[in-house]
N, C-alpha and C positions, 0 to 999 in steps of 0.2 A: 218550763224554760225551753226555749228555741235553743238548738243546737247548730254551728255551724254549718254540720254535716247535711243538715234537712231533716232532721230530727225533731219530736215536740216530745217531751217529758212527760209522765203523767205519775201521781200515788195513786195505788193501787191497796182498799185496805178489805181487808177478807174476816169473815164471822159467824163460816161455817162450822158444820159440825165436826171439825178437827180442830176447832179450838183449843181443848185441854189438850193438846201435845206439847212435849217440851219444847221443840223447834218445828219449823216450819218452812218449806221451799217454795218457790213458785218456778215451774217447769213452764216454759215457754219455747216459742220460736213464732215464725211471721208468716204469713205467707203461707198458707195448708203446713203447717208444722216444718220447715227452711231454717238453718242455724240454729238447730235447738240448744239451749242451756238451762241452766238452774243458778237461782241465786236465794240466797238465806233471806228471809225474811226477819224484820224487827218486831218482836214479842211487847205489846201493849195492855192495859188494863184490858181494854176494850177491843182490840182485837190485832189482826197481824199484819204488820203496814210494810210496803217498798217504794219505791221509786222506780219507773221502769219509763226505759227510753223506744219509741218505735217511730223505726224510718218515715220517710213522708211518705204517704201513697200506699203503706203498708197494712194489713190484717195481723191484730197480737192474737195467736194462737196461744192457750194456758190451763194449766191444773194445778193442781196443790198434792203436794207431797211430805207428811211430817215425818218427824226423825224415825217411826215406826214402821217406815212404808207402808201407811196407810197413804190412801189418796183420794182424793175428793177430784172426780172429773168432771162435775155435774151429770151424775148417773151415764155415764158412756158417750154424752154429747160433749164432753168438750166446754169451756169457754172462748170466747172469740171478741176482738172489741176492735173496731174500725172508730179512727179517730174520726170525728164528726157526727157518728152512728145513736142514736136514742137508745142503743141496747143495755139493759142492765138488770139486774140478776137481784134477788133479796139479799145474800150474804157477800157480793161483792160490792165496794163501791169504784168508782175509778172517776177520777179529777185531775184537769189538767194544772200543769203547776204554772202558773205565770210567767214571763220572761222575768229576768233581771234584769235591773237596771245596771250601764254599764260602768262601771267604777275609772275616772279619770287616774291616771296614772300621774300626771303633775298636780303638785299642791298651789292652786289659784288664791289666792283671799278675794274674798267680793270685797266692793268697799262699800261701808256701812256708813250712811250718812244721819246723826240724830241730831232731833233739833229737841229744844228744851227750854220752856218758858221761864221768865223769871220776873220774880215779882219782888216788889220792896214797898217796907212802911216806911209812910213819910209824914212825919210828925209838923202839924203846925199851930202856932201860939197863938191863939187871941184873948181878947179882953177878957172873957170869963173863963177860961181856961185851954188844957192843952186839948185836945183831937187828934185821933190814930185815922190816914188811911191807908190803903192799898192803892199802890201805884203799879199799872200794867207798864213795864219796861220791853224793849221790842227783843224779838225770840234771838237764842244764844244758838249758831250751829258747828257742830263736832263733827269733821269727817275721820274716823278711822280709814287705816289700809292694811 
């Protein structure tokens, strides 16, 4: 999702070998490692997902840190993901999240026009008996609002 600020969103889902930990952080910052924080990751069957937002024009600097402070750096290099970049790792995945669509704040009705055919049997008498047909009658139209 696009952020006002010039921001592009991305899930970010991990499936390394700290897996089995009971929790799970991702330590980041941008930029050769600039505003660093941490934020808890969500615990999956399959593995451990975020949402993570980075500036325009920025480099996400990143490791993983579980509740045991253990930490997966990618053996002392670091992870790093330039939005646009081919870069990607075996046990990270990183996708960007779509925009949203924007939700009108006033309630519109479209107006819905149906139309609906209508047909009738029209019986008529002759000498050796009665006869059923179908008569096409011209189309009926319903506009809601």
């Amino acid at each position: 999702m696009k952020k006002e600020t010039g921001e592009q969103t991305y899930e970010l889902k991990y499936t390394g070998h700290l897996m089995g930990a009971e929790s799970m952080y991702l330590h980041y910052g941008y930029a050769n490692w600039s505003n660093v924080s941490e934020k808890k990751m969500k615990k999956l069957k399959s593995c451990y997902k975020i949402e993570i937002s980075v500036p325009e024009g920025n480099e996400l600097n990143f490791c993983f840190r579980a509740n045991e402070n253990e930490w997966d750096n990618n053996w002392g290099n670091n992870y790093w993901f330039t939005p646009g970049s081919s870069k990607s790792y075996d046990w990270v995945e990183i996708t960007s999240k779509e925009p949203a669509t924007a939700k009108s704040t006033s309630t519109t009705k479209a107006k819905t026009t149906t139309t609906k055919a209508v047909t009738t049997k029209a019986k008529s008498a002759t000498s050796t008996g009665t006869t059923s047909a179908k008569k096409s009658v011209s189309a009926k139209k319903t506009t809601k609002k």
